[in-house]
C-alpha positions as CSV (number, residue, x, y, z in Angstrom):
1,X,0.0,0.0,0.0
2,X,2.7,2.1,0.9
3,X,4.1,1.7,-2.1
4,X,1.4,2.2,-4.4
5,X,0.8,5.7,-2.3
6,X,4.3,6.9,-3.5
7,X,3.8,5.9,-6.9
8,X,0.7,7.8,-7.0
9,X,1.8,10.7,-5.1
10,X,4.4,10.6,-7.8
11,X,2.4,10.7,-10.5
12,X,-0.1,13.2,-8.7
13,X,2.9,15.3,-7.9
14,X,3.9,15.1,-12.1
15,X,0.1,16.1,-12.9
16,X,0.3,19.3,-10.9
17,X,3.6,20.6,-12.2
18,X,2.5,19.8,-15.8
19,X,-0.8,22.1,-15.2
20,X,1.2,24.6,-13.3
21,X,3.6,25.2,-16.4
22,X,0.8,25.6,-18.3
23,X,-1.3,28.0,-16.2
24,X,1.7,30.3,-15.1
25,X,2.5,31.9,-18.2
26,X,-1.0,32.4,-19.3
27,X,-1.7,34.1,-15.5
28,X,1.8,36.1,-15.8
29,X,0.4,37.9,-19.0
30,X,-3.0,38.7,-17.3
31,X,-1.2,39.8,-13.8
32,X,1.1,42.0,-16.4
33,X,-0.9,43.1,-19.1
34,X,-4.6,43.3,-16.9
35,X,-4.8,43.5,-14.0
36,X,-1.8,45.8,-12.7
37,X,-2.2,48.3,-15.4
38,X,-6.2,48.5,-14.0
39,X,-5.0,48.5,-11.3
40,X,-2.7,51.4,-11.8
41,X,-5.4,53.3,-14.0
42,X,-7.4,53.4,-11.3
43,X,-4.6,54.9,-9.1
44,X,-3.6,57.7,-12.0
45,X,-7.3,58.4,-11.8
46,X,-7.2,60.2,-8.8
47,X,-4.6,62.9,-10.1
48,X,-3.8,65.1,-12.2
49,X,-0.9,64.1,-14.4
50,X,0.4,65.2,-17.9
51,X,3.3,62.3,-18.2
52,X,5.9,65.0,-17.9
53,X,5.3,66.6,-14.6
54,X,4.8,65.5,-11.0
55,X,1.3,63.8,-10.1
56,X,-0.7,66.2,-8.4
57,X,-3.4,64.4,-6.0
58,X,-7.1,65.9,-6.7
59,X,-9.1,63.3,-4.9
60,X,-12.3,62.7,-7.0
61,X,-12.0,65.7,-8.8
62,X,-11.6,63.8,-12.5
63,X,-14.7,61.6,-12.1
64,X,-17.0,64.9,-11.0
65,X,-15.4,66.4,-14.4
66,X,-16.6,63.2,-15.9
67,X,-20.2,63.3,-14.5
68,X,-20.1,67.2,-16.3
69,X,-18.5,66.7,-19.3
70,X,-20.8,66.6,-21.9
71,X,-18.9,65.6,-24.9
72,X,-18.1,62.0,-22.6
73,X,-21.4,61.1,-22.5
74,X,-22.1,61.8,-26.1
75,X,-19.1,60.0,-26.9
76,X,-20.8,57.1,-24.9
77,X,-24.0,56.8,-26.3
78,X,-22.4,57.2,-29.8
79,X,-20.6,53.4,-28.3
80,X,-23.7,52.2,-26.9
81,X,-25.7,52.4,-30.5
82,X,-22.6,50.7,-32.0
83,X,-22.8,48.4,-29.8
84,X,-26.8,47.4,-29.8
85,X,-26.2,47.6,-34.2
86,X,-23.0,45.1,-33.6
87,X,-23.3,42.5,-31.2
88,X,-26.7,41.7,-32.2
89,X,-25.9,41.8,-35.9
90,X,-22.8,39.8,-35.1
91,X,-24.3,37.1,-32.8
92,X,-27.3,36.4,-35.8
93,X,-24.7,36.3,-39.1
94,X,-22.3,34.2,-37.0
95,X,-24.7,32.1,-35.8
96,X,-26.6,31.6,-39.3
97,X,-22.8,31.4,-41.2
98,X,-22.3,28.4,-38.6
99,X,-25.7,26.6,-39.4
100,X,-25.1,26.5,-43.0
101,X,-21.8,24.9,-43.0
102,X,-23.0,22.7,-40.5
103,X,-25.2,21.2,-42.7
104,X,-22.1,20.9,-45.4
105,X,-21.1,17.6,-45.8
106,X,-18.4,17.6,-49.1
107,X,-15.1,19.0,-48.8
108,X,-16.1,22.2,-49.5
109,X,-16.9,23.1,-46.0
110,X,-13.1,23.3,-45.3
111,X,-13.0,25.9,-47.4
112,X,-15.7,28.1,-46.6
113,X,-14.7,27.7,-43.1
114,X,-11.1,29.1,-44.0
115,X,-12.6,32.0,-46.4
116,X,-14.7,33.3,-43.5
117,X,-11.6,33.0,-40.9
118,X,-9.2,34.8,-43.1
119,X,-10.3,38.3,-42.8
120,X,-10.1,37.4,-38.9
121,X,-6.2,36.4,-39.5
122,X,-5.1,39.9,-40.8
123,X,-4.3,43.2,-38.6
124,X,-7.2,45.6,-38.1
125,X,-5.1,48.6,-39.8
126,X,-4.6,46.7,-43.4
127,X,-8.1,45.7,-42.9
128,X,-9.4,49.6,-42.2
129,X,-7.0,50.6,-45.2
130,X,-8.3,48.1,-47.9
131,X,-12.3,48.9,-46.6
132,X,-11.3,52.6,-47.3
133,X,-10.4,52.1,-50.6
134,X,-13.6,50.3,-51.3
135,X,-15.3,53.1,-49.9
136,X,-14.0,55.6,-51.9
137,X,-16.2,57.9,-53.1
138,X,-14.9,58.2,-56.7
139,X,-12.8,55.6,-57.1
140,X,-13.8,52.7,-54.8
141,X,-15.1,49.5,-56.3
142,X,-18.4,49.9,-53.7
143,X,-19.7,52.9,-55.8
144,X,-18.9,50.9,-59.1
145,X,-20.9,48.2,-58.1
146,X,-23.9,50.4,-57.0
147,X,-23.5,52.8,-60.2
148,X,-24.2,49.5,-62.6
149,X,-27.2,48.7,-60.8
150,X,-28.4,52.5,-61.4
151,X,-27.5,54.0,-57.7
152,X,-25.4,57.4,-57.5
153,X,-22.3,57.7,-55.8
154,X,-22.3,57.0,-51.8
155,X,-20.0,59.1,-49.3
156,X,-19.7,56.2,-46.9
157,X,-17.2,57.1,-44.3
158,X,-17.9,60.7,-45.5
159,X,-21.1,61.0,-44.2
160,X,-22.1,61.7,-41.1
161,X,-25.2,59.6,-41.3
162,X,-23.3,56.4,-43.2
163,X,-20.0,56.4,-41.4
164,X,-20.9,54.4,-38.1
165,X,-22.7,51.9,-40.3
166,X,-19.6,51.6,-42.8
167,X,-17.4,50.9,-39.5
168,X,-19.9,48.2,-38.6
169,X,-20.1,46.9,-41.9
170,X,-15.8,46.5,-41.4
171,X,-16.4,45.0,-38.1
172,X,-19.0,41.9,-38.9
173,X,-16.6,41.5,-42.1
174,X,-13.7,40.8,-39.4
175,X,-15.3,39.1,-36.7
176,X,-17.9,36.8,-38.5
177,X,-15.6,34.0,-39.1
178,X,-14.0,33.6,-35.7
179,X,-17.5,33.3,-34.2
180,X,-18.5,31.6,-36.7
181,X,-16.2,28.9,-35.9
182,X,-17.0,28.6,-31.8
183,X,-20.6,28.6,-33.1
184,X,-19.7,26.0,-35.4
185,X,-17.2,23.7,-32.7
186,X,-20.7,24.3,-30.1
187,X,-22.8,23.1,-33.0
188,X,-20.9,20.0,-33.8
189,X,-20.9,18.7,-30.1
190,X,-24.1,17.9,-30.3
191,X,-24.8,14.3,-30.6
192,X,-26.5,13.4,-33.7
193,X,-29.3,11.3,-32.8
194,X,-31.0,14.3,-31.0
195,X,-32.1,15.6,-34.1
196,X,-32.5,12.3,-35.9
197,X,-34.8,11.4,-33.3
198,X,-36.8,15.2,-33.7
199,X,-36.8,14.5,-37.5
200,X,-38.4,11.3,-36.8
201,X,-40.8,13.0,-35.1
202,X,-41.4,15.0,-37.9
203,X,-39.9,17.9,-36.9
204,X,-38.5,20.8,-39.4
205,X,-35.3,22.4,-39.7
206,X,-36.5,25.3,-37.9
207,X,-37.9,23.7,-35.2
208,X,-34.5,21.5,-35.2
209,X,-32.8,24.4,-34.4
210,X,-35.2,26.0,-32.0
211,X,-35.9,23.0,-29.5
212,X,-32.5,21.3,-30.0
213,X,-29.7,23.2,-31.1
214,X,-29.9,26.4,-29.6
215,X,-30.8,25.4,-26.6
216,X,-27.5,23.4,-26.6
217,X,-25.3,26.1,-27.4
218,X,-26.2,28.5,-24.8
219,X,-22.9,28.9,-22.9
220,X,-21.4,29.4,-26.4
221,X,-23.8,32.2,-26.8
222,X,-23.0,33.9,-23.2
223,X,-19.5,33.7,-23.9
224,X,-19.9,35.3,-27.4
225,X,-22.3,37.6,-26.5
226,X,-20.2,38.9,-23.3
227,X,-17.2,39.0,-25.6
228,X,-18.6,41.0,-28.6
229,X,-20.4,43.3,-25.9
230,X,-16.6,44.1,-24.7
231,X,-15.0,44.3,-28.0
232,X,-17.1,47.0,-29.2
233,X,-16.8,49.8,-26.2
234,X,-12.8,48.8,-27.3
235,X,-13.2,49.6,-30.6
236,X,-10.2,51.6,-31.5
237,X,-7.4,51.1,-33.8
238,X,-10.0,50.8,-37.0
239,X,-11.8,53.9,-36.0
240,X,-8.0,56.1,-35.5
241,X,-7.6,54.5,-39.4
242,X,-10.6,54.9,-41.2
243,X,-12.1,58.2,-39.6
244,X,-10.6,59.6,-36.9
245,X,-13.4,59.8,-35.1
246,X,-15.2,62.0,-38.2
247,X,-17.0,63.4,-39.9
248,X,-17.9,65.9,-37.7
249,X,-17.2,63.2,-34.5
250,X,-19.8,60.7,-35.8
251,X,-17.6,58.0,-35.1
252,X,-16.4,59.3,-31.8
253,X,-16.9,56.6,-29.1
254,X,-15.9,56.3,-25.8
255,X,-12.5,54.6,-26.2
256,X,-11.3,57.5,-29.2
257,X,-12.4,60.1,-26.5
258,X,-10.4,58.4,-23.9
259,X,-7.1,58.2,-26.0
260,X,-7.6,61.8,-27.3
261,X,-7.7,63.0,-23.9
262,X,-5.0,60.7,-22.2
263,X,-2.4,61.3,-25.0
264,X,-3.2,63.9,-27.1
265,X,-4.4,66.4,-24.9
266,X,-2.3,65.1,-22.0
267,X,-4.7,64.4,-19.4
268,X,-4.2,60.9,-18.3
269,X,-5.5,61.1,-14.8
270,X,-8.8,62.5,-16.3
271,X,-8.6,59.8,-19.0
272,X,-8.1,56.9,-16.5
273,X,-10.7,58.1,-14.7
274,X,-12.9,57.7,-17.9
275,X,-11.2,54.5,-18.4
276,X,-12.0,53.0,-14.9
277,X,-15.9,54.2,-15.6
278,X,-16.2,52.0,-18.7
279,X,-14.4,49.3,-17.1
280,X,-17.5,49.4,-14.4
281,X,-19.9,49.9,-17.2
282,X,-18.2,46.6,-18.8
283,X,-18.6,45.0,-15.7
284,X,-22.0,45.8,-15.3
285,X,-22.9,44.7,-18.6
286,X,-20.8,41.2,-18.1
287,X,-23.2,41.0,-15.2
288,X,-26.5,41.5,-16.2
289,X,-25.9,39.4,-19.4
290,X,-24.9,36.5,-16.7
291,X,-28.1,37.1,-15.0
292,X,-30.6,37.0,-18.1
293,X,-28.9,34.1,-19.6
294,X,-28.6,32.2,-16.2
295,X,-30.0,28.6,-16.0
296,X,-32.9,27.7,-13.7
């Protein structure tokens, strides 16, 4: 017995130190690129501080400033109508993309699969930069396509009523195929003979999907939807690109505002203030998603 114990205790012993070398790498990058700079965010966020001087401690001073500054909360509600136009349109074209490879049998599903991962693969600047040239108003291929079907010239991301939409529009292009894919791995876990046995009992293909398949992938669907939900307050780099936060700040969101005020205009105890408020927002979001979606 004694024996058997040291053999085990061994091989318990091996177990833990292989799943410790591959959690503490993973947890370093978190500790060092998460949580300490929040951490320190929310520190900055009680001074004032233009990266050059000394900090100068101002208490809560930067998150009353917030509560008054007007341009913030447009900024903000400029994110939160991208948001209720992306994650929704997101979750339904990535969960429809996945349903109809699903049912793809040949060969060719591979390759589907891969087209609609590829745009996923490449850096959100090249993508911003070839989506701009399509939208060219006299020279991109967009207008040329709409022009041979009789429709005039579009501004796109010159317009202050079609810019937010054109980002969008760059956004689902993007994104679709990567959730496709966890929609897709969700999809395929599903043992087979639940929906031979609903066919059998004459069930459709909508009804399929309603009673059987959906149901099944709901933690796939919190995790997606919780994901996408934090993605798009984050929404940066392809906005800096492709408008700037124009025209005429139509495409100003929260996280442009943030930046412009931490680094251009020098502010970053004001702007980690803002940062630390849309962290809580996040957070509050995370949450309530959680609660809706909770099982009985």
């Amino acid at each position: 017995m004694s024996n058997q114990r040291k053999k085990y205790s061994k091989r318990e012993r091996r177990e833990h130190f292989t799943a410790y070398a591959f959690i503490i790498p993973d947890f370093a990058g978190l500790l060092v690129f998460v949580i300490l700079p929040i951490v320190y965010a929310l520190y900055i966020s009680f001074f004032k501080w233009d990266l050059v001087s000394d900090k100068i401690f101002i208490g809560l001073d930067n998150y009353i400033r917030m509560f008054q500054d007007k341009n913030w909360w447009t900024a903000l509600l400029r994110t939160l109508k991208l948001t209720l136009v992306y994650v929704p349109g997101l979750f339904c074209f990535s969960l429809l993309a996945a349903v109809l490879v699903s049912r793809i049998k040949t060969k060719a599903a591979s390759f589907i699969k891969t087209s609609f991962l590829m745009p996923f693969a490449i850096t959100s600047v090249i993508a911003s930069t070839l989506w701009m040239f399509l939208y060219n108003e006299k020279r991109g291929y967009l207008n040329a396509l709409l022009n041979a079907v009789g429709i005039p010239d579009q501004p796109f991301i010159g317009s202050e009523s079609q810019a937010m939409v054109s980002v969008i529009i760059v956004l689902l292009w993007i994104n679709i195929g990567y959730n496709m894919i966890l929609f897709l791995s969700a999809i395929k876990d599903i043992p087979s003979s639940y929906q031979e046995a609903a066919t059998i009992d004459g069930a459709n293909g909508w009804e399929v999907f309603r009673y059987i398949t959906f149901p099944l992938i709901k933690q796939t669907s919190i995790f997606i939807l919780i994901t996408t939900t934090i993605a798009s307050f984050q929404v940066l780099d392809l906005i800096m690109v492709m408008t700037k936060g124009g025209p005429a700040k139509a495409t100003g969101v929260g996280a442009l505002y943030i930046y412009d005020r931490s680094f251009n205009m020098m502010e970053l105890g004001y702007g980690s203030a803002l940062s630390v408020f849309m962290f809580v927002v996040l957070l509050v979001f995370s949450f309530i998603q959680l609660k809706l979606t909770k099982e009985e």
